[in-house]
GUDORO-613315 format. One record per residue (C-alpha): residue number from 1; residue in three letters; x, y, z. Coordinates in nm, 3 decimals. Example, Ala and Ser with C-alpha at 12.3 -4.5 7.8 and 13.67 -1.06 7.14 Angstrom:
BEGIN
+-----+---------+---------+---------+---------+
: num : residuo :      c1 :      c2 :      c3 :
+-----+---------+---------+---------+---------+
:   1 :     ALA :   1.230 :  -0.450 :   0.780 :
:   2 :     SER :   1.367 :  -0.106 :   0.714 :
+-----+---------+---------+---------+---------+
//
This chain:
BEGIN
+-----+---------+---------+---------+---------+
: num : residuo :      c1 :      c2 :      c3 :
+-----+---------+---------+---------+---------+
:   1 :     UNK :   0.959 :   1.046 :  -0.844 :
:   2 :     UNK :   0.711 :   0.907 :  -1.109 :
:   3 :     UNK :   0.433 :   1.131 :  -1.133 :
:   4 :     UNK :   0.137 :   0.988 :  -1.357 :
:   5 :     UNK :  -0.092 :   1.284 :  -1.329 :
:   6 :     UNK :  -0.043 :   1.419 :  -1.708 :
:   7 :     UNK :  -0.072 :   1.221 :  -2.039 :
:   8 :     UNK :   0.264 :   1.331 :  -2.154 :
:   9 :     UNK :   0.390 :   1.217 :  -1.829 :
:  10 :     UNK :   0.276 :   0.873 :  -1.822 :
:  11 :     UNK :   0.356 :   0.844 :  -2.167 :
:  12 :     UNK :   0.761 :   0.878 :  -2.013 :
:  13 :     UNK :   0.674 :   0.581 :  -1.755 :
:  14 :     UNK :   0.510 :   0.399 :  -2.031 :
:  15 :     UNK :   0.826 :   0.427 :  -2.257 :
:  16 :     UNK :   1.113 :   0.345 :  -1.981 :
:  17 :     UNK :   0.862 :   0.018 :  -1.872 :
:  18 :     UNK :   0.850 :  -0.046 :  -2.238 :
:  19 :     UNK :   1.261 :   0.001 :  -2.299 :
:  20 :     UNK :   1.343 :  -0.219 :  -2.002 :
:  21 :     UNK :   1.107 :  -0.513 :  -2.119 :
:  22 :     UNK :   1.325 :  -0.465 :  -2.494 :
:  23 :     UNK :   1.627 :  -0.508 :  -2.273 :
:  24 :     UNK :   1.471 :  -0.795 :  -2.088 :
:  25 :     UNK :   1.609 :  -0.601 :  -1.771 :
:  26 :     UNK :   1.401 :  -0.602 :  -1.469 :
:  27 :     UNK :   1.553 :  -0.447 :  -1.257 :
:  28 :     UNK :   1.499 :  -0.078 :  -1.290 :
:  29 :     UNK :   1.099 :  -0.190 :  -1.315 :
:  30 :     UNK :   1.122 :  -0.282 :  -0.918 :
:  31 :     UNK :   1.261 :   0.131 :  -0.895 :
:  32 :     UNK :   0.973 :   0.237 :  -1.118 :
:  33 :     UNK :   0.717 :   0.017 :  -0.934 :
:  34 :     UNK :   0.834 :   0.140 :  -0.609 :
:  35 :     UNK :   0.823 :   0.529 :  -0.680 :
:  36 :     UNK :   0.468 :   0.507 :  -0.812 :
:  37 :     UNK :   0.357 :   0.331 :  -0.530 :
:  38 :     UNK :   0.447 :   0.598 :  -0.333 :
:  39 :     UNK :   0.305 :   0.846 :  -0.534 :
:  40 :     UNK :  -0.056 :   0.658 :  -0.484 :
:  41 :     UNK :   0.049 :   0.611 :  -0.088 :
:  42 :     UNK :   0.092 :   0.987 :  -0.139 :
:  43 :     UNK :  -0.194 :   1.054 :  -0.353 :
:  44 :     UNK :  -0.451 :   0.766 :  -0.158 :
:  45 :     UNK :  -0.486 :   0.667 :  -0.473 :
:  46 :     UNK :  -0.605 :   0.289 :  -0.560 :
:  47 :     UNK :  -0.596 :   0.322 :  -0.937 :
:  48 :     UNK :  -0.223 :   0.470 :  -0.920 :
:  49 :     UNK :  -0.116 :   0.142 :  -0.705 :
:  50 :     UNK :  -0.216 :  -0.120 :  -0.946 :
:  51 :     UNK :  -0.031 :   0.081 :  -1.225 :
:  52 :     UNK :   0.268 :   0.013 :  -0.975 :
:  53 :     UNK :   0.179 :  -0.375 :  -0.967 :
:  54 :     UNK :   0.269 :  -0.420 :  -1.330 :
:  55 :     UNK :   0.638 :  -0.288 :  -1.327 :
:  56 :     UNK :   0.689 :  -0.519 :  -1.029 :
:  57 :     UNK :   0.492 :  -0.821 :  -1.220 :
:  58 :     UNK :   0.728 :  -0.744 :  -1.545 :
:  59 :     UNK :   1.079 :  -0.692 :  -1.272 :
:  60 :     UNK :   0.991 :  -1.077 :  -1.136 :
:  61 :     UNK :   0.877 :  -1.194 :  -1.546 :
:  62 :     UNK :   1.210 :  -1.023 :  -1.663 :
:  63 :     UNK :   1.453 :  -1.165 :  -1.368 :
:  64 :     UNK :   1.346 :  -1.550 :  -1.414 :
:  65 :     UNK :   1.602 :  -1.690 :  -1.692 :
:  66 :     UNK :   1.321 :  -1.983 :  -1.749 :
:  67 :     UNK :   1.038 :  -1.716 :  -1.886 :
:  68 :     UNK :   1.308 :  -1.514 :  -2.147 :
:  69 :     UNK :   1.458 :  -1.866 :  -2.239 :
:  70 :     UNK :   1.125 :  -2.030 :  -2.345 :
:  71 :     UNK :   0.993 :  -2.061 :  -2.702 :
:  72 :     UNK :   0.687 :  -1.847 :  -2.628 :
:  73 :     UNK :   0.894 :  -1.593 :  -2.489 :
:  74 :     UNK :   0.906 :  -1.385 :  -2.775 :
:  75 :     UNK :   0.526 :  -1.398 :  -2.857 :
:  76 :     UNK :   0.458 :  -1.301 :  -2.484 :
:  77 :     UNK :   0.678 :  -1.012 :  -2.478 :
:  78 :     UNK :   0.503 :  -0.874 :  -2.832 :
:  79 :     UNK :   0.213 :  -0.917 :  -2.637 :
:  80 :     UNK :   0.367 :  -0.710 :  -2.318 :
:  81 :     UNK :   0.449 :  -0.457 :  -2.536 :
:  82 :     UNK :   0.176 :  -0.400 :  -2.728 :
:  83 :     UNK :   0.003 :  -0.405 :  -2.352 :
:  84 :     UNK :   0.224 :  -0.150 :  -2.221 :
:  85 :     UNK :   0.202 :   0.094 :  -2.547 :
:  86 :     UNK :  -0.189 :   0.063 :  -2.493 :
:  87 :     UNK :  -0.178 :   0.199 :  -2.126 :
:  88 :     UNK :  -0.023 :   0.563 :  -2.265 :
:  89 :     UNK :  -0.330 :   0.633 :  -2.366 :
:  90 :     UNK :  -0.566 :   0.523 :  -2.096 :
:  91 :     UNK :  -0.716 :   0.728 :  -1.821 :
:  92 :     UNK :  -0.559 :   0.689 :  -1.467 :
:  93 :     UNK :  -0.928 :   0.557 :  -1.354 :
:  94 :     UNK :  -0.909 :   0.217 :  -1.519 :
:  95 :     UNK :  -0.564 :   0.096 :  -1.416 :
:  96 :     UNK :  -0.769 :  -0.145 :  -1.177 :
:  97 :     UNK :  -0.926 :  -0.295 :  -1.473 :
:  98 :     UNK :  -0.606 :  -0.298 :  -1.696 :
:  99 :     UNK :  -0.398 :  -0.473 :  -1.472 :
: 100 :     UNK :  -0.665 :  -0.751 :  -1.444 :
: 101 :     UNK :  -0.699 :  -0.755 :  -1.793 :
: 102 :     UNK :  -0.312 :  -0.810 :  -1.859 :
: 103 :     UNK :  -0.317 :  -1.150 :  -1.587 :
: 104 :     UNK :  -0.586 :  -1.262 :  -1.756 :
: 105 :     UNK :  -0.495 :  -1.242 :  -2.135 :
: 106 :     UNK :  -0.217 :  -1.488 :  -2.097 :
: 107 :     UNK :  -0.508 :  -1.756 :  -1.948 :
: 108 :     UNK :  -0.555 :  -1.880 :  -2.317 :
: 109 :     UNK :  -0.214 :  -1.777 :  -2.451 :
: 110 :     UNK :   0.050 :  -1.934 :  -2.199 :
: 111 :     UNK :  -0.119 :  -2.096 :  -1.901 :
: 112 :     UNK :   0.221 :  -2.145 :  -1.777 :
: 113 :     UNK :   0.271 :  -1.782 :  -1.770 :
: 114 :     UNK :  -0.102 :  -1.716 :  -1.638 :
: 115 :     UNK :  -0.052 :  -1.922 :  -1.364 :
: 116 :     UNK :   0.285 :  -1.735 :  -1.280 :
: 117 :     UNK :   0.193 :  -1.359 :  -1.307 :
: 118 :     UNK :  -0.163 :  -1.427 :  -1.119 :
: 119 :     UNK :   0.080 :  -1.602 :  -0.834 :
: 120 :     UNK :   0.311 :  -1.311 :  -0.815 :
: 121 :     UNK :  -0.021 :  -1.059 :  -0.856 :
: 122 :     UNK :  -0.070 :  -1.152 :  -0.509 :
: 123 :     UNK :   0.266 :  -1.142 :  -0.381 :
: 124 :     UNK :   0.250 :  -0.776 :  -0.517 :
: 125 :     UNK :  -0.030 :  -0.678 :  -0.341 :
: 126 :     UNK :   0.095 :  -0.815 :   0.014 :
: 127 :     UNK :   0.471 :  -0.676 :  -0.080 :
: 128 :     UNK :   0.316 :  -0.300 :  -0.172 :
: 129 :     UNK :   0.070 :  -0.354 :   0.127 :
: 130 :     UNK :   0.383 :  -0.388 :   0.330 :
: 131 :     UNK :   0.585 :  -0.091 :   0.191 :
: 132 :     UNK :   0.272 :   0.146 :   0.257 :
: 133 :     UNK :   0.237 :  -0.004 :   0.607 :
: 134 :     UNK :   0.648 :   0.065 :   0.665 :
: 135 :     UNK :   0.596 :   0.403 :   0.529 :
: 136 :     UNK :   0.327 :   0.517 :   0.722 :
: 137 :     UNK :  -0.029 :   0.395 :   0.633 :
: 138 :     UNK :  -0.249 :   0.182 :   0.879 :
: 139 :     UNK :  -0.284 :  -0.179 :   0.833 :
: 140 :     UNK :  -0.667 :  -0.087 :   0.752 :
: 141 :     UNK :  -0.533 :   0.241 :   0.463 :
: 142 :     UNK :  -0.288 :  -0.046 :   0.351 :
: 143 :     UNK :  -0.564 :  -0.309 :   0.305 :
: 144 :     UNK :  -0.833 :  -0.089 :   0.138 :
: 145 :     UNK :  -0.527 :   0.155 :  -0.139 :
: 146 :     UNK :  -0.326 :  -0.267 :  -0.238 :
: 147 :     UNK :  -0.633 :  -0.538 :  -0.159 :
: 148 :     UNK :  -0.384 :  -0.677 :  -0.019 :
: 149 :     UNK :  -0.495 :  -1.029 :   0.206 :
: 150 :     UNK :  -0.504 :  -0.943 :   0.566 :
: 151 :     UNK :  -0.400 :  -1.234 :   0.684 :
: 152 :     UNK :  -0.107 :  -1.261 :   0.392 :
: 153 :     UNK :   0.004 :  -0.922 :   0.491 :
: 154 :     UNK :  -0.020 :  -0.998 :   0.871 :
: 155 :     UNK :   0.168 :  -1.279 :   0.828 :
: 156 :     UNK :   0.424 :  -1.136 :   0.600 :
: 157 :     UNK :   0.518 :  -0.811 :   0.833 :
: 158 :     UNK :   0.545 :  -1.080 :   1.127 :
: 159 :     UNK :   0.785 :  -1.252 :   0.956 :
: 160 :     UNK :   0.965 :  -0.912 :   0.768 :
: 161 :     UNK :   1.211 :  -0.702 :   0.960 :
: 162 :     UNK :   1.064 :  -0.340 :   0.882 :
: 163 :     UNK :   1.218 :  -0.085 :   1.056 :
: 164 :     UNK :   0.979 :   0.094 :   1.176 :
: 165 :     UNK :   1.198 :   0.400 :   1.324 :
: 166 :     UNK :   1.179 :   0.679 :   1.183 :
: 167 :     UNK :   1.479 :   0.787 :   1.063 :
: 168 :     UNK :   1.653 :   1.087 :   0.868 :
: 169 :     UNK :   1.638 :   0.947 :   0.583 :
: 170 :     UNK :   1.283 :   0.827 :   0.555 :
: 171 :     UNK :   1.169 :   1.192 :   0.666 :
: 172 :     UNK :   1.359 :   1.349 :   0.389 :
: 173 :     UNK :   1.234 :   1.093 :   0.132 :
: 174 :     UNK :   0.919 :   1.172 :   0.259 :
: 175 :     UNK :   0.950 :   1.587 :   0.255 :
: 176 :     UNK :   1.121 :   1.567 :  -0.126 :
: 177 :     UNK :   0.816 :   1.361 :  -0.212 :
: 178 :     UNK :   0.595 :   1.590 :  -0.092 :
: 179 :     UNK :   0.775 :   1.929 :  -0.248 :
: 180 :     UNK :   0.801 :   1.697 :  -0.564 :
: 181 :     UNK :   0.418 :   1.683 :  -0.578 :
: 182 :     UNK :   0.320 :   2.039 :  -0.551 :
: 183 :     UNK :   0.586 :   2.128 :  -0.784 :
+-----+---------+---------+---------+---------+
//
């Protein structure tokens, strides 16, 4: 569990987000994205779920062959770096702002890329909206932690296939989570 309550301990998040865009894999950023969205589901915390958009925004950017194969490529990711190293030191309260500001930097720098990461911005919202929702939250909690769409995220759990039993497994998730936090 990502906890991004301390300086030191964003700092950590900041540096594995930071080593997996150097690697140009994405993967592990979907992980990352994922367990600090649970700490803000956890935490009601809107700030704390837009830090989770941008490991998911750099997992899609780093799994797309096109982005890492075109000649801006290795401007952008200076830029994504020098982004990411920037966020150690800012205060958990801003993180709405931040992530707005990182969409809208590459506007004049790579429209391409703009148009991309403000596309899958949204998909973010309505894909976190969705993982509260299956883990608990009500559609109106889900709306007001992601901004997620309502009709986006209506029309995305319609067409999903969330489980929504509660099983074993989700409980003890759920209870580590929990003893994790007031650790």
């Amino acid at each position: 569990m990502v906890k991004l309550i301390s300086s030191k301990e964003r700092k950590k998040t900041c540096d594995l987000i930071q080593q997996q865009i150097l690697n140009e894999n994405g993967v592990p950023l979907k992980k990352i994205s994922n367990n600090i969205a649970s700490e803000a589901i956890l935490t009601n915390d809107k700030n704390l779920m837009y830090f989770s958009y941008l490991p998911y925004i750099l997992y899609k950017i780093l799994t797309q062959p096109h982005l890492l194969h075109s000649p801006r490529w290795r401007s952008n990711k200076k830029i994504i770096l020098d982004y990411v190293d920037s966020l150690e030191t800012k205060e958990l309260t801003d993180y709405v702002d931040r992530v707005m500001y990182f969409i809208g930097m590459f506007k004049t720098i790579d429209r391409d890329l703009y148009y991309y990461i403000k596309n899958i911005f949204e998909k973010a919202k309505v894909k976190k909206a969705s993982y509260c929702y299956e883990h608990g939250q009500s559609i109106n909690q889900t709306l007001s932690l992601t901004d997620a769409n309502r009709i986006e995220l209506m029309h995305y759990l319609n067409n999903s296939k969330i489980n929504f039993e509660v099983g074993k497994d989700i409980i003890s998730e759920k209870v580590a989570i929990i003893e994790d936090f007031f650790k």
